[in-house]
C-alpha positions, 0 to 999 in steps of 0.5 A: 203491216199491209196484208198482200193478198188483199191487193192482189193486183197492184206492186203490194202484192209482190213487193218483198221487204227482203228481196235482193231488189228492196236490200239494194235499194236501202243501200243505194239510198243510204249510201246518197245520203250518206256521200252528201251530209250536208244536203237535205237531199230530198227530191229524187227523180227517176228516169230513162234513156227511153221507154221500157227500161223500168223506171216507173216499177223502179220509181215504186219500188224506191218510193215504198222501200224508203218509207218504210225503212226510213219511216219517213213520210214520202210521196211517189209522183207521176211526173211522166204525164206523156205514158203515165204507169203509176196508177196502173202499178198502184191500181190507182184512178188516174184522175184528180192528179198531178195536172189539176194541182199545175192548172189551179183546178185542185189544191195539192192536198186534196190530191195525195192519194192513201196507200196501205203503207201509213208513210206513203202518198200518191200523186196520179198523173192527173186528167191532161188538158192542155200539152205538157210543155207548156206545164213544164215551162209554167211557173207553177212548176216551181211553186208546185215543189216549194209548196209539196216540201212542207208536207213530204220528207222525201219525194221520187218523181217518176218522170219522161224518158231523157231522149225523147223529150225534154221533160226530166232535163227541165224537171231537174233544177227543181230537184236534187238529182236523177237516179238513172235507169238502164236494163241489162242487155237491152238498153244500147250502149250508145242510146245510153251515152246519148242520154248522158250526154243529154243530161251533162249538158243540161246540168242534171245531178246525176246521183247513180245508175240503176241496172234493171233486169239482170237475171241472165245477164250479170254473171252469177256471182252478182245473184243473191243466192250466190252467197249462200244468205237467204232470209231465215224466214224462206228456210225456216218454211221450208224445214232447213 
């Protein structure tokens, strides 16, 4: 077990096993797995309408959840090489990434980065070279997943927004599906639809919807204290 305020700057300093964010995201993985038996469903991306929804903390927050519960070894990608976040979120160097293994300057293993969690690699964005279309529509994007298959159980794919570019609908065939993210009581509903019309007509599998944020925006029945269930931890602490 990693120590917290060992890393005070990066998600493991506040990323809770027993938050109301990690229980729903168990569930939410368990209940994918659970509706499709019959795939071996492992390559998941995560994306948006547009940008500030989330879905890079999401992505995270995912990748760690999985590998811990499923103790299965997982690895988080940077795959939104346009406004790259995962290695600000891990405090992470940015370089040696994700674009040196699509140009052929690095061999993917010597890329994964380590994390406090045994279970859980990295894969930085990487230093951009040369525009990022024309890495999506190399060949190398394919033989980059048929090669990361054999070291990874599950793989989360933080990736480009689905409106602005086209990056995660060309993305999409190499993967099992799309978790999609929207924040409560920002994301229009019409910036919402135009995003899943975007994502119907290119065929993308859309696995489920995320709602971000939605402390004062849900009604109070959805909070977690509602139910009156609070990690006995908490209430020993604090002497009930």
């Amino acid at each position: 077990m990693y120590k917290k305020n060992s890393i005070p700057s990066t998600i493991f300093s506040y990323y809770d096993d027993e938050s109301p964010e990690s229980i729903e995201f168990r569930r939410m993985f368990s209940k994918v797995r659970n509706l499709n038996p019959d795939q071996a469903m492992k390559k998941f991306i995560i994306s948006s309408s547009t940008v500030g929804e989330g879905k890079s903390t999401t992505a995270s927050y995912l990748a760690i959840t999985i590998s811990k519960y499923r103790q299965t070894s997982t690895l988080l990608i940077d795959f939104d090489l346009r406004k790259p976040k995962i290695h600000q979120i891990f405090g992470m160097d940015p370089n040696n990434g994700l674009t040196d293994i699509l140009e052929r300057a690095k061999p993917a293993k010597t890329c994964f980065k380590e994390t406090p969690i045994p279970n859980l690699k990295v894969l930085t964005s990487g230093k951009l070279h040369q525009s990022p279309s024309e890495l999506f529509n190399s060949n190398r994007i394919n033989d980059f997943f048929k090669e990361i298959c054999f070291y990874f159980d599950t793989i989360i794919i933080d990736s480009a927004p689905v409106i602005p570019v086209s990056d995660s609908l060309l993305l999409s065939p190499e993967t099992d599906g799309m978790f999609f993210v929207v924040r409560a009581g920002k994301t229009p509903r019409d910036v919402a639809r135009r995003a899943r019309d975007l994502m119907n007509d290119a065929g993308v599998n859309i696995l489920g919807v995320i709602i971000n944020d939605v402390e004062g925006v849900l009604p109070y029945y959805y909070n977690h204290d509602y139910y009156g269930y609070r990690y006995y931890g908490n209430e020993r602490n604090s002497g009930k």
